[in-house]
N, CA and C atoms of all chains as a GROMACS GRO file, in nm:
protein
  615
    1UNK      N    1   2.360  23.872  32.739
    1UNK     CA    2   2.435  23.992  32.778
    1UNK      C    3   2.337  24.102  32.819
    2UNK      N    4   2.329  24.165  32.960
    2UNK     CA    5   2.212  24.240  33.001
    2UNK      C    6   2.270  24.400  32.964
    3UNK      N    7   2.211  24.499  32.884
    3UNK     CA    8   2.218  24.647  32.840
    3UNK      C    9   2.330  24.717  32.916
    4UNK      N   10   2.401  24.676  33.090
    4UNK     CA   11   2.491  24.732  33.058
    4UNK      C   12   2.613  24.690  33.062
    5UNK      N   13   2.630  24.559  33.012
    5UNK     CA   14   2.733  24.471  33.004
    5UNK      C   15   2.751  24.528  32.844
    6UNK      N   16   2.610  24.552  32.760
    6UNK     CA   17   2.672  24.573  32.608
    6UNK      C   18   2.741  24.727  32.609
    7UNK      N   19   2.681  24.806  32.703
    7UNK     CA   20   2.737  24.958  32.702
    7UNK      C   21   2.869  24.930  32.700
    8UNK      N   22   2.912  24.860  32.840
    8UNK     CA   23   3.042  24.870  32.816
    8UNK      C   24   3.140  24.775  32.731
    9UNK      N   25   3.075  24.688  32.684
    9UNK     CA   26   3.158  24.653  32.585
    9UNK      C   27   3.161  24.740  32.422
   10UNK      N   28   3.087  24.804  32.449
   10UNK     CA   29   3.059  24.873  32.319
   10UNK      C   30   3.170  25.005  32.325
   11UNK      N   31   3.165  25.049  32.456
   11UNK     CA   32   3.289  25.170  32.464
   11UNK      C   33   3.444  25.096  32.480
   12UNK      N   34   3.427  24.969  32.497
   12UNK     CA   35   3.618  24.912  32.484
   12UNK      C   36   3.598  24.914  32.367
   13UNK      N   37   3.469  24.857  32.310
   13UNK     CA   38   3.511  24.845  32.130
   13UNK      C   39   3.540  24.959  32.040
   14UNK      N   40   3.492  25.099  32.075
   14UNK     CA   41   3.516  25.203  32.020
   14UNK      C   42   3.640  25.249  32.083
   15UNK      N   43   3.715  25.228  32.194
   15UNK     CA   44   3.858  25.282  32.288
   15UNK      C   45   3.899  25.202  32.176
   16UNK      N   46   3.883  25.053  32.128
   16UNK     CA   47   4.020  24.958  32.018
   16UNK      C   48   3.981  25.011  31.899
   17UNK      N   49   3.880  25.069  31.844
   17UNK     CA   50   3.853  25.125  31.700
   17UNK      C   51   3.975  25.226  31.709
   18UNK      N   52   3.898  25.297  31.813
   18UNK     CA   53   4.048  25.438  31.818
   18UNK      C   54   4.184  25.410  31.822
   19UNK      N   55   4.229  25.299  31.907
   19UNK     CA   56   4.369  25.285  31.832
   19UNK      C   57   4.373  25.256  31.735
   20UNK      N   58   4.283  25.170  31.682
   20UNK     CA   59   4.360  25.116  31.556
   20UNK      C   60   4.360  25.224  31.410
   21UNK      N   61   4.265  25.324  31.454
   21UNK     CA   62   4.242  25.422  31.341
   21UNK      C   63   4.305  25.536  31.376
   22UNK      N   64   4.403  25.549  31.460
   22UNK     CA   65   4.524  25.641  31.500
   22UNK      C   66   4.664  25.580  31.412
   23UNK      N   67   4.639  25.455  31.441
   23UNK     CA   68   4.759  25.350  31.381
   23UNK      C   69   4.792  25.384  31.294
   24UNK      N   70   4.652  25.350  31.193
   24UNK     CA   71   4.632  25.353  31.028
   24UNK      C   72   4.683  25.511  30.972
   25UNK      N   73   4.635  25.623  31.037
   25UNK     CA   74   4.689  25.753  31.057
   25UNK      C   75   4.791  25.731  31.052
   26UNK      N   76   4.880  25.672  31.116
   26UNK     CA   77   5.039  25.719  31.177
   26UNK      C   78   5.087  25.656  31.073
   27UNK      N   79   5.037  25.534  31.010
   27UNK     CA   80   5.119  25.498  30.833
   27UNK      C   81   5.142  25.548  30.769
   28UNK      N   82   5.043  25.660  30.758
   28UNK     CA   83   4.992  25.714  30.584
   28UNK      C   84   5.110  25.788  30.584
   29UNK      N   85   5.163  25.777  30.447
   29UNK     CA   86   5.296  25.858  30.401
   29UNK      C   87   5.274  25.999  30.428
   30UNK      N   88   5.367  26.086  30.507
   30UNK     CA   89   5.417  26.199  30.517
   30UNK      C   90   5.334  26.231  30.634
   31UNK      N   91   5.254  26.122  30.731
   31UNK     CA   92   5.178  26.166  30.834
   31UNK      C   93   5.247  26.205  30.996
   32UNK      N   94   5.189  26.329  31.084
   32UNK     CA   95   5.275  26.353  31.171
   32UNK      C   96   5.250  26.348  31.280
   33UNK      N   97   5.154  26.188  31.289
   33UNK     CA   98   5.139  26.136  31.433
   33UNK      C   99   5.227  26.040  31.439
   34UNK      N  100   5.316  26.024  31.522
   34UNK     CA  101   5.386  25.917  31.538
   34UNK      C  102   5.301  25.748  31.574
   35UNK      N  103   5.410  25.617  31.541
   35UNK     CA  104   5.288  25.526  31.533
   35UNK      C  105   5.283  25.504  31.676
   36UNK      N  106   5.232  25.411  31.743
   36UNK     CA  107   5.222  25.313  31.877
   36UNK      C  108   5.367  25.276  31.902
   37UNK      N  109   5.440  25.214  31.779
   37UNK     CA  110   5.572  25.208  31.834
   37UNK      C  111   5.680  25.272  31.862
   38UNK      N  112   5.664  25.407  31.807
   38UNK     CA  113   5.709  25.544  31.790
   38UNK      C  114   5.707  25.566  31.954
   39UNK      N  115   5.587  25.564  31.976
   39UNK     CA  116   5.557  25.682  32.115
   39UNK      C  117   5.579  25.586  32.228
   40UNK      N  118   5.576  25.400  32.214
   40UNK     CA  119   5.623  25.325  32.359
   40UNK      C  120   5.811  25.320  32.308
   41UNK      N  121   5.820  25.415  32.171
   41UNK     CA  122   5.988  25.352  32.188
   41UNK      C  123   6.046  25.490  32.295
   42UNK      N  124   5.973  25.590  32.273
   42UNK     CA  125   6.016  25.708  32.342
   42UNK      C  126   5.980  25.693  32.513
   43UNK      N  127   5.848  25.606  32.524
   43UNK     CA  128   5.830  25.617  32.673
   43UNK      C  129   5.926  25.545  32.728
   44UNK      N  130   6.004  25.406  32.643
   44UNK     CA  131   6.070  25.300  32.683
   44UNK      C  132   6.194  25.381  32.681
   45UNK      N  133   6.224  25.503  32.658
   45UNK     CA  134   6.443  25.518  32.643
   45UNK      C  135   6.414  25.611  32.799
   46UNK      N  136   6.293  25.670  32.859
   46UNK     CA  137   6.322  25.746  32.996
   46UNK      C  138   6.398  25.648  33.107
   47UNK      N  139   6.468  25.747  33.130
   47UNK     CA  140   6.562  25.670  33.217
   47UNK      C  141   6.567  25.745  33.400
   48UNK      N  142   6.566  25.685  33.513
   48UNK     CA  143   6.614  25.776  33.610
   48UNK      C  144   6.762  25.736  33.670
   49UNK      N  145   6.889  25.833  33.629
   49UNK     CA  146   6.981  25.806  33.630
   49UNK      C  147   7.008  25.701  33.527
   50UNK      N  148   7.061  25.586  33.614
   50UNK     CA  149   7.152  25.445  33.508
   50UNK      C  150   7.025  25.369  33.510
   51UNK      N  151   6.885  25.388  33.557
   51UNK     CA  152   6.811  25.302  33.591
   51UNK      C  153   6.719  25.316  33.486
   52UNK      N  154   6.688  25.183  33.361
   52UNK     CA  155   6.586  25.210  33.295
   52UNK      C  156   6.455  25.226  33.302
   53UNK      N  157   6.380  25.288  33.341
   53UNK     CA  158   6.233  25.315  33.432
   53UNK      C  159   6.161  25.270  33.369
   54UNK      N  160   6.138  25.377  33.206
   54UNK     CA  161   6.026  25.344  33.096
   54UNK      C  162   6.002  25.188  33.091
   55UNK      N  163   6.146  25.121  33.078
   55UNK     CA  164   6.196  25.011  32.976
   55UNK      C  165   6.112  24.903  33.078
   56UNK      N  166   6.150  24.908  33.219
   56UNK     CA  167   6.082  24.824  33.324
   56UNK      C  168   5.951  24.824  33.344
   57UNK      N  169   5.912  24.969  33.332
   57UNK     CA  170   5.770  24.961  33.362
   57UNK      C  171   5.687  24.922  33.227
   58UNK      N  172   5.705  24.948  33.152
   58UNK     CA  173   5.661  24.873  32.977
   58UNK      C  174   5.678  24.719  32.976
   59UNK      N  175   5.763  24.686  32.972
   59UNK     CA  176   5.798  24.541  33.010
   59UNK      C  177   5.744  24.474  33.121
   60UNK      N  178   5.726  24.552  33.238
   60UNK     CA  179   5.655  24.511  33.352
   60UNK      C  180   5.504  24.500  33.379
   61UNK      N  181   5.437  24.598  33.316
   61UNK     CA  182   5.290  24.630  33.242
   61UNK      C  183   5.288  24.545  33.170
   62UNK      N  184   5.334  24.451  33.095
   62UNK     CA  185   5.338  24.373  33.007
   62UNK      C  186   5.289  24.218  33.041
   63UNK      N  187   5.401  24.196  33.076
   63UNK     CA  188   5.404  24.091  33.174
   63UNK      C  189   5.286  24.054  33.270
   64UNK      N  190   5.280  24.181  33.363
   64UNK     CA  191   5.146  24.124  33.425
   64UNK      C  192   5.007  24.130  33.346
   65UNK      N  193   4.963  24.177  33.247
   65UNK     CA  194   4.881  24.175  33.162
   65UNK      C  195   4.853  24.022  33.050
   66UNK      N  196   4.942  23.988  33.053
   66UNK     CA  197   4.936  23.858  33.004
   66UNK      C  198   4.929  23.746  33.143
   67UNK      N  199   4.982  23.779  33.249
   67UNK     CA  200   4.950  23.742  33.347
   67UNK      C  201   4.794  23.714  33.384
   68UNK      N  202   4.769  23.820  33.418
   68UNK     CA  203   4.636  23.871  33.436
   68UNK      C  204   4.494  23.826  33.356
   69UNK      N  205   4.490  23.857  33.219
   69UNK     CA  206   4.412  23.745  33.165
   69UNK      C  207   4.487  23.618  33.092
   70UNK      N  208   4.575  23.544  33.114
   70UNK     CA  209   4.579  23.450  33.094
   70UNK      C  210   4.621  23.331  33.162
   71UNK      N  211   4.674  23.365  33.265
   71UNK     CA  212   4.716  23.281  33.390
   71UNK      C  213   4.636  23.299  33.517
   72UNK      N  214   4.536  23.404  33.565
   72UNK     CA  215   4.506  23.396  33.666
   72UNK      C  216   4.352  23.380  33.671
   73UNK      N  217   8.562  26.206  29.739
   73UNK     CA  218   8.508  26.232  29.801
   73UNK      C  219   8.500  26.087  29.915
   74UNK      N  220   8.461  26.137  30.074
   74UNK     CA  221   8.479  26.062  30.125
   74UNK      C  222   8.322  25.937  30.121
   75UNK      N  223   8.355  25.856  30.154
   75UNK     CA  224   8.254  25.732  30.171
   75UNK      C  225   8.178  25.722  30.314
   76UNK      N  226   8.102  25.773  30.342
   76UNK     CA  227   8.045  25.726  30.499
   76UNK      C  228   8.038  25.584  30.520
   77UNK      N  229   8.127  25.486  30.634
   77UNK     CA  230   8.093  25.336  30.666
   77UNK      C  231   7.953  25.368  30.713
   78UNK      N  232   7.900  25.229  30.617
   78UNK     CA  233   7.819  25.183  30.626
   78UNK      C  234   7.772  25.088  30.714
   79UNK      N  235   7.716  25.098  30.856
   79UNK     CA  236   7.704  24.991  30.934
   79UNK      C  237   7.587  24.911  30.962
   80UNK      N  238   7.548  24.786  30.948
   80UNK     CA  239   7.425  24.738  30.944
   80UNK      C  240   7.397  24.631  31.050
   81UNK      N  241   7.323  24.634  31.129
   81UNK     CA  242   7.297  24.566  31.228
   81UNK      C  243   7.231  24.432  31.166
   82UNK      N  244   7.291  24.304  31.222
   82UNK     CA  245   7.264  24.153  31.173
   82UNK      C  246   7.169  24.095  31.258
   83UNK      N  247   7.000  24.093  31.234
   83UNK     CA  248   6.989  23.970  31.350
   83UNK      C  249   7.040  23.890  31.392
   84UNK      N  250   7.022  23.847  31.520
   84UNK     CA  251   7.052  23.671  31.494
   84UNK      C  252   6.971  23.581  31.440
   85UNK      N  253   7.016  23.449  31.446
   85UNK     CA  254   6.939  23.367  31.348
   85UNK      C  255   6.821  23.330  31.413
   86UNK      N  256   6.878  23.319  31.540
   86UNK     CA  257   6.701  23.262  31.582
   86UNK      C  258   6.592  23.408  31.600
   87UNK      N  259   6.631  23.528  31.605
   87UNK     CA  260   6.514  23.603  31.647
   87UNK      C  261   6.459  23.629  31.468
   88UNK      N  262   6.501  23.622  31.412
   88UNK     CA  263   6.432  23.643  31.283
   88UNK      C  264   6.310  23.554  31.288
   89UNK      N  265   6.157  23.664  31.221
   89UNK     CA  266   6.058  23.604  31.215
   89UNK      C  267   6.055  23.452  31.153
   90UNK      N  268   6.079  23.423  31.123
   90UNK     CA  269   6.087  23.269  31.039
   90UNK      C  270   6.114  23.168  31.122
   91UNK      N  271   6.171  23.197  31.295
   91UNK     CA  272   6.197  23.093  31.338
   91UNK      C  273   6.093  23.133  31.472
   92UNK      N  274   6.123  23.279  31.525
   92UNK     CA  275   6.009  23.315  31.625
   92UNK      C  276   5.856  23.305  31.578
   93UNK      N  277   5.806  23.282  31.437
   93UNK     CA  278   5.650  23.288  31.434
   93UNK      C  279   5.649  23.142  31.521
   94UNK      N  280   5.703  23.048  31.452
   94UNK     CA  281   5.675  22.890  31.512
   94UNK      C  282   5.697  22.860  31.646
   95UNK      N  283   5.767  22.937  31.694
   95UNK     CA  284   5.796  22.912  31.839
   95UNK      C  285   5.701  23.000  31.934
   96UNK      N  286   5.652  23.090  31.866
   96UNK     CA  287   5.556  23.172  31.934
   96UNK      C  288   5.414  23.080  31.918
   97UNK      N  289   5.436  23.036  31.818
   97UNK     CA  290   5.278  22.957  31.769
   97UNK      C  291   5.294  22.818  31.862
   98UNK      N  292   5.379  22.743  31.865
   98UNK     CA  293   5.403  22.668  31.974
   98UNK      C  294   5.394  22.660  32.114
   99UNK      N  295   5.396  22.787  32.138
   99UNK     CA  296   5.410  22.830  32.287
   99UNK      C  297   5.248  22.871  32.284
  100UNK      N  298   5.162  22.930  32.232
  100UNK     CA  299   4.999  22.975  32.228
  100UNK      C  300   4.978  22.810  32.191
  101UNK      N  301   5.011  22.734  32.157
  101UNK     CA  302   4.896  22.600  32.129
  101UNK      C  303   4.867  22.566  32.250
  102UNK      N  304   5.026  22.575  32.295
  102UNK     CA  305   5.047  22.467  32.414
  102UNK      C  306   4.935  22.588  32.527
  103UNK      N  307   4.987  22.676  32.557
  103UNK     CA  308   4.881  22.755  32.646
  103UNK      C  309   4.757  22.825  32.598
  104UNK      N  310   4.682  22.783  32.484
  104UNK     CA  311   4.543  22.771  32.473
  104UNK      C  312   4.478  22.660  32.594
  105UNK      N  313   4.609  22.581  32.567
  105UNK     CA  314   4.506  22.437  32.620
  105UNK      C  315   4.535  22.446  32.812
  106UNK      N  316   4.590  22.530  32.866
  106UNK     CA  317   4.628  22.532  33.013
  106UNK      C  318   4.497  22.588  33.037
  107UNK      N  319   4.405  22.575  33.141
  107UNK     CA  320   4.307  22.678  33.179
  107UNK      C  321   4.381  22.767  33.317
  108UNK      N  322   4.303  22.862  33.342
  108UNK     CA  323   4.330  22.996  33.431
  108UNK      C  324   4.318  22.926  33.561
  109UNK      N  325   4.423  22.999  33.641
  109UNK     CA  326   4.455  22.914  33.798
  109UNK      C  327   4.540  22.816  33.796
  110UNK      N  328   4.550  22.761  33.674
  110UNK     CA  329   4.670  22.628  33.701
  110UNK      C  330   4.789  22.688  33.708
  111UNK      N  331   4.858  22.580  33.789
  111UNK     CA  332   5.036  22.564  33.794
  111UNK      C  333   5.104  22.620  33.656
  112UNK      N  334   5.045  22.524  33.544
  112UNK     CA  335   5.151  22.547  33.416
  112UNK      C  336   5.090  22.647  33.342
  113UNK      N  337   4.953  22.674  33.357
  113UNK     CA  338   4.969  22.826  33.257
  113UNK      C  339   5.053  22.929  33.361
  114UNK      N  340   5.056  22.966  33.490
  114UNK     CA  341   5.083  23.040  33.545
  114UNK      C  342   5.291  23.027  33.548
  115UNK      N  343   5.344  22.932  33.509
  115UNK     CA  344   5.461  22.831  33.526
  115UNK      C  345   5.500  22.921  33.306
  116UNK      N  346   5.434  22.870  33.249
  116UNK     CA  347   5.383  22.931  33.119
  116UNK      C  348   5.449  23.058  33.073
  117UNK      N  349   5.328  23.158  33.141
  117UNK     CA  350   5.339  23.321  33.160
  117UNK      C  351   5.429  23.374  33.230
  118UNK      N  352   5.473  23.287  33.363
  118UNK     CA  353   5.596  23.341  33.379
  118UNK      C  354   5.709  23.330  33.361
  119UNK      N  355   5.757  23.209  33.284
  119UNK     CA  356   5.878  23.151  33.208
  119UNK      C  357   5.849  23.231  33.067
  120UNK      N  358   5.779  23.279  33.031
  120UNK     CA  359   5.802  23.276  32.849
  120UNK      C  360   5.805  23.501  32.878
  121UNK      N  361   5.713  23.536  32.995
  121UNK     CA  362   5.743  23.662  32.972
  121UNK      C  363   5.893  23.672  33.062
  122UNK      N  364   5.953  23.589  33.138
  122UNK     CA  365   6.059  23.643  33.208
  122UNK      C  366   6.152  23.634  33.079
  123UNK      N  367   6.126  23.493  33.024
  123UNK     CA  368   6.281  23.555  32.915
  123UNK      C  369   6.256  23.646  32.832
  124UNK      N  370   6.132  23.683  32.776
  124UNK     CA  371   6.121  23.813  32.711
  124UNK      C  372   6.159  23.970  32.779
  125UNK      N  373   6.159  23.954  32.907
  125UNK     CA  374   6.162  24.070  33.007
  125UNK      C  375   6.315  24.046  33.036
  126UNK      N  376   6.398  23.970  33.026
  126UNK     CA  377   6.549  23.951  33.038
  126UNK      C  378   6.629  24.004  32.908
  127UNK      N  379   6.586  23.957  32.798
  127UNK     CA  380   6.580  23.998  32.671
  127UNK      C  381   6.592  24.137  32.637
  128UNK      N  382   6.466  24.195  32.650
  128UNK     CA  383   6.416  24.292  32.620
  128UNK      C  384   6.556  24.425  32.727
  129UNK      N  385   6.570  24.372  32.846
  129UNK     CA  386   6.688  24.450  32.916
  129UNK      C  387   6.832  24.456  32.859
  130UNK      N  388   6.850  24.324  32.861
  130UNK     CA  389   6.944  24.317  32.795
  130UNK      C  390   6.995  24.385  32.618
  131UNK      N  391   7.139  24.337  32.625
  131UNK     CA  392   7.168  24.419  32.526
  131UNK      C  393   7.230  24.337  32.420
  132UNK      N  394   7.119  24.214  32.430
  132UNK     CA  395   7.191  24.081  32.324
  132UNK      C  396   7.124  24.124  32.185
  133UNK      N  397   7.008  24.204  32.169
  133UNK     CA  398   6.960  24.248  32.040
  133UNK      C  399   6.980  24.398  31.992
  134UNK      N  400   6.980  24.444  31.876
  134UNK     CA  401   6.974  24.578  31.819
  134UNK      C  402   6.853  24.626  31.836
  135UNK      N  403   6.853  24.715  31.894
  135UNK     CA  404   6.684  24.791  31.856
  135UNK      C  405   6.671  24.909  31.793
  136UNK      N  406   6.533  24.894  31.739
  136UNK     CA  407   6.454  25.032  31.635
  136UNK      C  408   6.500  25.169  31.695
  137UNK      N  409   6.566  25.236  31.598
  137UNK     CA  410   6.576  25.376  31.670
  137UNK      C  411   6.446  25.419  31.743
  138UNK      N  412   6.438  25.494  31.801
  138UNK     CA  413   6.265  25.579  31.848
  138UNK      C  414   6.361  25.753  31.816
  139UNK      N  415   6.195  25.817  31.782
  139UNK     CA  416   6.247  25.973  31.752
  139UNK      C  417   6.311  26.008  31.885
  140UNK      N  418   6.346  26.106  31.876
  140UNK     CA  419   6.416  26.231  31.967
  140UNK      C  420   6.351  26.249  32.075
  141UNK      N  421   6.238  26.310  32.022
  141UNK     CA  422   6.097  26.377  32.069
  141UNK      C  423   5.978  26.326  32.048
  142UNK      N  424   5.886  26.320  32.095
  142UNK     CA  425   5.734  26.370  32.041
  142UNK      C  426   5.686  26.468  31.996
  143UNK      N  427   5.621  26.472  31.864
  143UNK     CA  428   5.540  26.560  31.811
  143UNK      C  429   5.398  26.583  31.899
  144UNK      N  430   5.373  26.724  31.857
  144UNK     CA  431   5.294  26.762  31.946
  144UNK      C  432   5.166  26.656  31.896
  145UNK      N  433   5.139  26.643  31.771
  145UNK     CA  434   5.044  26.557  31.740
  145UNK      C  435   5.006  26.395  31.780
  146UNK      N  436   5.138  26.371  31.894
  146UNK     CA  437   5.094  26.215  31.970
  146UNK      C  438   5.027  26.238  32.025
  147UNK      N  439   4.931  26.381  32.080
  147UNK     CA  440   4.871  26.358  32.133
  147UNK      C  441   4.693  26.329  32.129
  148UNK      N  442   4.703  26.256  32.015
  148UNK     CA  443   4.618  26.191  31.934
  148UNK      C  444   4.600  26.076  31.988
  149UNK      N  445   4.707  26.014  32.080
  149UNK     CA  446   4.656  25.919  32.106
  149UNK      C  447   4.579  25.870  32.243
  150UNK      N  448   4.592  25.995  32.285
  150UNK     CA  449   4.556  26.025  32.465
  150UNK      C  450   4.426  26.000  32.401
  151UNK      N  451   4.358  26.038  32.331
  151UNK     CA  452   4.211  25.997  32.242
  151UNK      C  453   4.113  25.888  32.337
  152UNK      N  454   4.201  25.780  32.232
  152UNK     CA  455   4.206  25.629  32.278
  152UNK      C  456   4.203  25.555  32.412
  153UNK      N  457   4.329  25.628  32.468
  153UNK     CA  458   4.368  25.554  32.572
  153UNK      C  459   4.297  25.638  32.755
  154UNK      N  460   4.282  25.753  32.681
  154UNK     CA  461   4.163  25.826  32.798
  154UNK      C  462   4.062  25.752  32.811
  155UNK      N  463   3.978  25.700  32.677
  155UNK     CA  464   3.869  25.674  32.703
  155UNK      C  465   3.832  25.509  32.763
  156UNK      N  466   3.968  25.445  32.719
  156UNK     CA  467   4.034  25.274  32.773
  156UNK      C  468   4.040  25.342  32.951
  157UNK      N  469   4.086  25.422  32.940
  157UNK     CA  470   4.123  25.440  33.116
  157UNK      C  471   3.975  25.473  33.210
  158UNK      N  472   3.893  25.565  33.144
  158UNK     CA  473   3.829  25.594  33.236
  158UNK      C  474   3.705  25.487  33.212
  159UNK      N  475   3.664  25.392  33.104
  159UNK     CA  476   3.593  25.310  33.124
  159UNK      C  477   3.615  25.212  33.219
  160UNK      N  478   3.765  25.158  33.198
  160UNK     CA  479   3.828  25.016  33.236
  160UNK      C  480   3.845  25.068  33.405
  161UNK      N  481   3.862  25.216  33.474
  161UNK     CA  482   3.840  25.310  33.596
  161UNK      C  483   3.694  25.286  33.624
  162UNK      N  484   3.651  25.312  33.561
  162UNK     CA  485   3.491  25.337  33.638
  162UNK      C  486   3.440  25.191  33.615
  163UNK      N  487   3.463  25.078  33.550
  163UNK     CA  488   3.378  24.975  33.587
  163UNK      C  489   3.509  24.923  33.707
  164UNK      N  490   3.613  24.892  33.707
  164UNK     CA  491   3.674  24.854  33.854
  164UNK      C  492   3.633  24.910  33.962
  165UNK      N  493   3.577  25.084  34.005
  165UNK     CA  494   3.573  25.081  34.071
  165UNK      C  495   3.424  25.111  34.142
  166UNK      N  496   3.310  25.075  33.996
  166UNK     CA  497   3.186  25.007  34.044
  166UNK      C  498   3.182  24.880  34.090
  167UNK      N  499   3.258  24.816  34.059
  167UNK     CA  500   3.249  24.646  34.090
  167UNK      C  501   3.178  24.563  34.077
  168UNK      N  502   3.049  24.606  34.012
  168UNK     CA  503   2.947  24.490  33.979
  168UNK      C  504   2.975  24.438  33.830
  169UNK      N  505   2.922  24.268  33.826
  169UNK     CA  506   2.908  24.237  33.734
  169UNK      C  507   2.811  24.320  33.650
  170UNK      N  508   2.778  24.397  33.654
  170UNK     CA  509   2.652  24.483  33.547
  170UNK      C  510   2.707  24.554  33.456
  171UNK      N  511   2.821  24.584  33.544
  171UNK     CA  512   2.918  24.691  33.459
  171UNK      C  513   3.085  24.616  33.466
  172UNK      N  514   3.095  24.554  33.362
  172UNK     CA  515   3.172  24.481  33.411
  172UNK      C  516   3.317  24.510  33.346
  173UNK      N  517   3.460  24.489  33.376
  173UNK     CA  518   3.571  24.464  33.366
  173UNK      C  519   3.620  24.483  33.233
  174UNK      N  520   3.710  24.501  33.184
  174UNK     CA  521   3.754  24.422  33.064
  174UNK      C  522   3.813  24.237  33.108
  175UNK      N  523   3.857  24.259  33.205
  175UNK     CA  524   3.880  24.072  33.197
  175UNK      C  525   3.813  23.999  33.224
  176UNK      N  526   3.648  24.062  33.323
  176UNK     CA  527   3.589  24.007  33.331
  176UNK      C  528   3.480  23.973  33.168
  177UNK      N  529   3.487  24.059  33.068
  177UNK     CA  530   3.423  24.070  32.971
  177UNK      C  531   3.516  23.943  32.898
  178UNK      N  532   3.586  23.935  32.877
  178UNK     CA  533   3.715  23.842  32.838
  178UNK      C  534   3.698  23.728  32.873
  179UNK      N  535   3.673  23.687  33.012
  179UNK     CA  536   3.697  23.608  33.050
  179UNK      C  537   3.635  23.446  32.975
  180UNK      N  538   3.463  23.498  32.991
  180UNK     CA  539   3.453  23.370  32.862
  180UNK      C  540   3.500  23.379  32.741
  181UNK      N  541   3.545  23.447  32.649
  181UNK     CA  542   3.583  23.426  32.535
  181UNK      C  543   3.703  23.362  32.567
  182UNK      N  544   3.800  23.411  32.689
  182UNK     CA  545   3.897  23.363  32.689
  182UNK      C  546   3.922  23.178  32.717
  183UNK      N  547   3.795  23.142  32.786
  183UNK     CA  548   3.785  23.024  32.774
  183UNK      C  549   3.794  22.947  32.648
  184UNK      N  550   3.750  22.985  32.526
  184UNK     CA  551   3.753  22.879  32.421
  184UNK      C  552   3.916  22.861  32.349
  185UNK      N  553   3.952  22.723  32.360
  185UNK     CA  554   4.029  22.681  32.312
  185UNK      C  555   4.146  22.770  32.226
  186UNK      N  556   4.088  22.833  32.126
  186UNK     CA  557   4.125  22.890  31.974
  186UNK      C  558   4.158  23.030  32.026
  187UNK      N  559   4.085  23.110  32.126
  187UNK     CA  560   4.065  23.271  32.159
  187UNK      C  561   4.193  23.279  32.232
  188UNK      N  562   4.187  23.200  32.355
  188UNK     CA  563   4.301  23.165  32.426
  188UNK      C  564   4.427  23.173  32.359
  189UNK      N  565   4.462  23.034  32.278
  189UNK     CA  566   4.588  23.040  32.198
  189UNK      C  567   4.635  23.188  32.135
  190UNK      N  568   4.501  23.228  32.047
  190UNK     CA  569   4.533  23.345  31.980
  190UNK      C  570   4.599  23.472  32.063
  191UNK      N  571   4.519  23.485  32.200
  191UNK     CA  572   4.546  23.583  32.306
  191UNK      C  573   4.698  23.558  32.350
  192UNK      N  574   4.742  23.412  32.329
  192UNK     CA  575   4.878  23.399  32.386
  192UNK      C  576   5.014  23.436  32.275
  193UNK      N  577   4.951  23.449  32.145
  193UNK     CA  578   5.014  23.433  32.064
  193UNK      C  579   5.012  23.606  32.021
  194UNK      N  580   4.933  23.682  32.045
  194UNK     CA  581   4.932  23.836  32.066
  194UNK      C  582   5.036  23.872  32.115
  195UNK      N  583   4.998  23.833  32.272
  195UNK     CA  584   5.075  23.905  32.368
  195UNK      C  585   5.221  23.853  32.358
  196UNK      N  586   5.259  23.742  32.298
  196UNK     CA  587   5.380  23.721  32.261
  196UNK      C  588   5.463  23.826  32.158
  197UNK      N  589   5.365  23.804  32.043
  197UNK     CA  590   5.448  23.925  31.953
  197UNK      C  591   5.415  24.061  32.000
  198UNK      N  592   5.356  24.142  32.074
  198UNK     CA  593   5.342  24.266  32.177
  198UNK      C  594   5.482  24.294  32.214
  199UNK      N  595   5.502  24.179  32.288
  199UNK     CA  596   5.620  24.172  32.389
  199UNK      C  597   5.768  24.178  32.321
  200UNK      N  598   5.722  24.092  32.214
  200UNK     CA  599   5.889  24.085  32.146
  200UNK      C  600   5.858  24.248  32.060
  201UNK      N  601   5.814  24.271  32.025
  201UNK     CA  602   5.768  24.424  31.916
  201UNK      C  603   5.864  24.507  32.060
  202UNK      N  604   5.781  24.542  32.150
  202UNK     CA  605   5.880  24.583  32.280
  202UNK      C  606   6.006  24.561  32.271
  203UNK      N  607   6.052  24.432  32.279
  203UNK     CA  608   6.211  24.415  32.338
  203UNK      C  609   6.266  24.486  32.207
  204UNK      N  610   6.222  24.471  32.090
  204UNK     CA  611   6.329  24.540  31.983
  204UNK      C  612   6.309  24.684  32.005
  205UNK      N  613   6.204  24.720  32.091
  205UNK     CA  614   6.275  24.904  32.073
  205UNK      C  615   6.361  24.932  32.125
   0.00000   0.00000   0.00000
């Protein structure tokens, strides 16, 4: 692995430290960050009109991401 | 004094964890072992996320309330995901392997057998965690 292949794996690894130590935050009893599922349940209820936007584009982000590294 | 009804939402039988861990774990064995570019992982990913993405629209399950609002304090998580954006931004749009990707960083791990499955078996429960909100 050449110095800046480790840079940047070293800053995804600290971007996934940070969620996961936001997470652990959002457990702790009486805490007032909402969790990960909290804040994609709120992005997921926007709606434009009858049309679920959040819900598609979450689901759709989704989809191709598992796409993406694992099928292509 | 009056009684508030009490109403409680029933899974069904099959989405309860007890029957989705095995079928999720079934579905990552089988696509650990597909490699990237083929017909059936690609046949795979898009049969197992379309019925999750049909699912998830639909209104055959109950889902998790979500708050009202956001507290001003979600924005704790822009943290995280700023710093996922502008890395996973600036190596796409350097383009060299030097500075490389997240999928390109992935990509061999994603080759081994075991990493694979596990990756399929993530993004499975991701997805269903989703459809119940």
């Amino acid at each position: 692995m050449t110095a800046g292949q480790l840079l940047v794996a070293s800053l995804f690894a600290v971007a996934i430290t940070l969620f996961a130590g936001v997470e652990i935050v959002s457990r702790r009893e009486g805490s007032r960050v909402p969790s990960l599922g909290d804040v994609c349940g709120v992005v997921m209820r926007y709606r434009v009109g009858p049309l679920p936007v959040g819900r598609i584009a979450m689901f759709g982000f989704w989809w191709w991401l598992g796409w993406h590294f694992l099928a292509r | 004094m009056d009684r508030p009804e009490l109403v409680a939402e029933v899974d069904r039988a099959w989405a309860r964890p007890v029957v989705l861990t095995p079928v999720f774990a079934l579905i990552s064995l089988v696509g650990g072992a597909l490699p990237s570019f083929s017909l059936p992982a690609n046949l795979l990913v898009l049969g197992a996320g379309g019925a999750l993405f049909w699912l998830g629209m639909s209104s055959a399950l109950p889902r998790r309330p979500a708050p009202a609002r956001l507290p001003r304090r979600a924005a704790w998580w822009l943290l995280p995901l700023l710093l996922f954006g502008v890395v996973e931004g600036a190596t796409f749009l350097n383009g060299s392997y030097a500075y490389p990707t997240l999928s390109r960083l992935a990509d061999p791990v994603l080759e081994h057998y075991w990493a694979r499955a596990a990756g399929y078996f993530g993004w499975l429960w991701a997805f269903w965690a989703m459809v119940r909100r």
